[in-house]
C-alpha positions in Angstrom: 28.5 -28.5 -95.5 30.4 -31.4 -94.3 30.9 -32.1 -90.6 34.5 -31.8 -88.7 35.4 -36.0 -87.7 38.4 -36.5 -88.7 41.8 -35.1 -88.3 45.2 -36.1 -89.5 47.9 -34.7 -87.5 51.9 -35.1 -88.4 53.9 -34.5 -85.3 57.3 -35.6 -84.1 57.5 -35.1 -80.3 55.7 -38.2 -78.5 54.5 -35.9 -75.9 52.5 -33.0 -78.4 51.1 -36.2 -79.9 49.8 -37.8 -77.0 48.2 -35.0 -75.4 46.6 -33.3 -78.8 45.0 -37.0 -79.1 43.9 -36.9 -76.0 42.5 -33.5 -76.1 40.8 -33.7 -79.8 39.1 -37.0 -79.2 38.1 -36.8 -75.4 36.9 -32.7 -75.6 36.0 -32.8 -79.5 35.2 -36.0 -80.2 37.2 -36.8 -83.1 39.2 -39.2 -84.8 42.7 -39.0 -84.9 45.7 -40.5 -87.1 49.0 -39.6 -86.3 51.8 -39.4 -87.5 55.3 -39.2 -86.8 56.4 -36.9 -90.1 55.1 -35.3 -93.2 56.2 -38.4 -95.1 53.7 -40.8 -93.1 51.4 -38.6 -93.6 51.7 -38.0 -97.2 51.3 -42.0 -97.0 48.2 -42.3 -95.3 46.6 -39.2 -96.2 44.1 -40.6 -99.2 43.1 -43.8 -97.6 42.3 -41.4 -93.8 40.2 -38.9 -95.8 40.7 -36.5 -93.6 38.5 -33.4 -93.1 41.3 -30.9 -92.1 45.1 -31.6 -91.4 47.4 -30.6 -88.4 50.8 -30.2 -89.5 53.8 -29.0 -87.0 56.0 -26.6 -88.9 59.2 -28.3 -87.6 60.0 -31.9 -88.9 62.8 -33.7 -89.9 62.5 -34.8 -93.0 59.6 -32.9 -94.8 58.7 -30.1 -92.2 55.2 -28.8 -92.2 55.1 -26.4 -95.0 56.9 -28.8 -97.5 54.5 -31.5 -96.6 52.0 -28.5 -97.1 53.5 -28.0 -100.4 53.2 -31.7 -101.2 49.6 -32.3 -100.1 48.4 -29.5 -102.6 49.7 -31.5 -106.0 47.8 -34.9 -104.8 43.9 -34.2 -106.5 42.8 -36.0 -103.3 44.1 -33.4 -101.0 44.0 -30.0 -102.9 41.9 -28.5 -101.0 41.5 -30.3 -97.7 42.1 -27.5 -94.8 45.4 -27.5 -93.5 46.6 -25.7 -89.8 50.2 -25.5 -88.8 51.0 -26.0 -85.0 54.5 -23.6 -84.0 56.6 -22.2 -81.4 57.0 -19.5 -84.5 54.2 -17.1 -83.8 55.6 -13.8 -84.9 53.4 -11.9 -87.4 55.2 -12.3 -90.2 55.5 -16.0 -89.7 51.8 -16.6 -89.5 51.5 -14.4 -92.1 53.8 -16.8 -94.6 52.1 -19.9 -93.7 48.8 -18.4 -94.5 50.1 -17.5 -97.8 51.4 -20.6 -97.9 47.8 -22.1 -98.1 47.2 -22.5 -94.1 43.8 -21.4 -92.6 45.1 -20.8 -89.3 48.3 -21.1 -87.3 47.8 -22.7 -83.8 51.1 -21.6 -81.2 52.9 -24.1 -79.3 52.6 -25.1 -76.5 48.9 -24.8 -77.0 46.2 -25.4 -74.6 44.5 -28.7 -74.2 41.2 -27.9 -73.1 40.9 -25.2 -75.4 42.8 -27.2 -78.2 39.4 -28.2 -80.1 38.5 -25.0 -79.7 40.6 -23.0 -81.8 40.3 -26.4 -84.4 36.6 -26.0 -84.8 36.7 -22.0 -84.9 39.5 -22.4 -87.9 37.5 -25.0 -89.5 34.3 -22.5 -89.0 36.0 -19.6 -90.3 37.4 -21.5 -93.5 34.2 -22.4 -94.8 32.6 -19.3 -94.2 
């Protein structure tokens, strides 16, 4: 089983950026590309390699589940895990984006120290 190190997160506010960095590198260790939209990401994606990607749901441009939708045709990506970050935490919400191909849906604004956390249980859980 391969190990959690890196993480690709597409994010648009500055702020939710700078303090997920923070928290996933300092607390868990990783390495972190961001991004500023689904479109960098789908950019950057293949030569990162990441081992799981953190999408926000709302982007401009390609919003999380399109970019979703997107990272599923490249062979590269298929099956790489994907989380969604979102204000949008209703059941039926979570629900769609898990159908949508998401192991896990992480509400905003989320914790920091327990950020890498609820990462690595996700990450856990989806190669159980």
């Amino acid at each position: 089983m391969s190990e959690l190190k890196k993480i690709l997160y597409a994010e648009d506010e500055p702020d939710i950026q700078a303090v997920a960095k923070l928290a996933l590198e300092t607390i868990g260790g990783f390495e972190i590309m961001l991004c500023d939209s689904g479109l960098d990401a789908l950019k950057v994606v293949d030569d990162f390699a990441p081992d799981l990607i953190l999408l926000d749901v709302m982007m401009p441009g390609l919003d999380g589940p399109e970019t979703l939708g997107k990272l599923r045709e490249m062979q590269e990506q298929k099956d790489t895990p994907v989380i969604f970050l979102t204000a949008k935490v209703m059941a039926s919400e979570v629900a769609r984006f898990k159908e949508a191909g998401a192991i896990d849906v992480i509400a905003k604004p989320f914790d920091p120290m327990t950020l890498t956390d609820q990462v690595r249980t996700a990450w856990e859980n989806s190669r159980a």
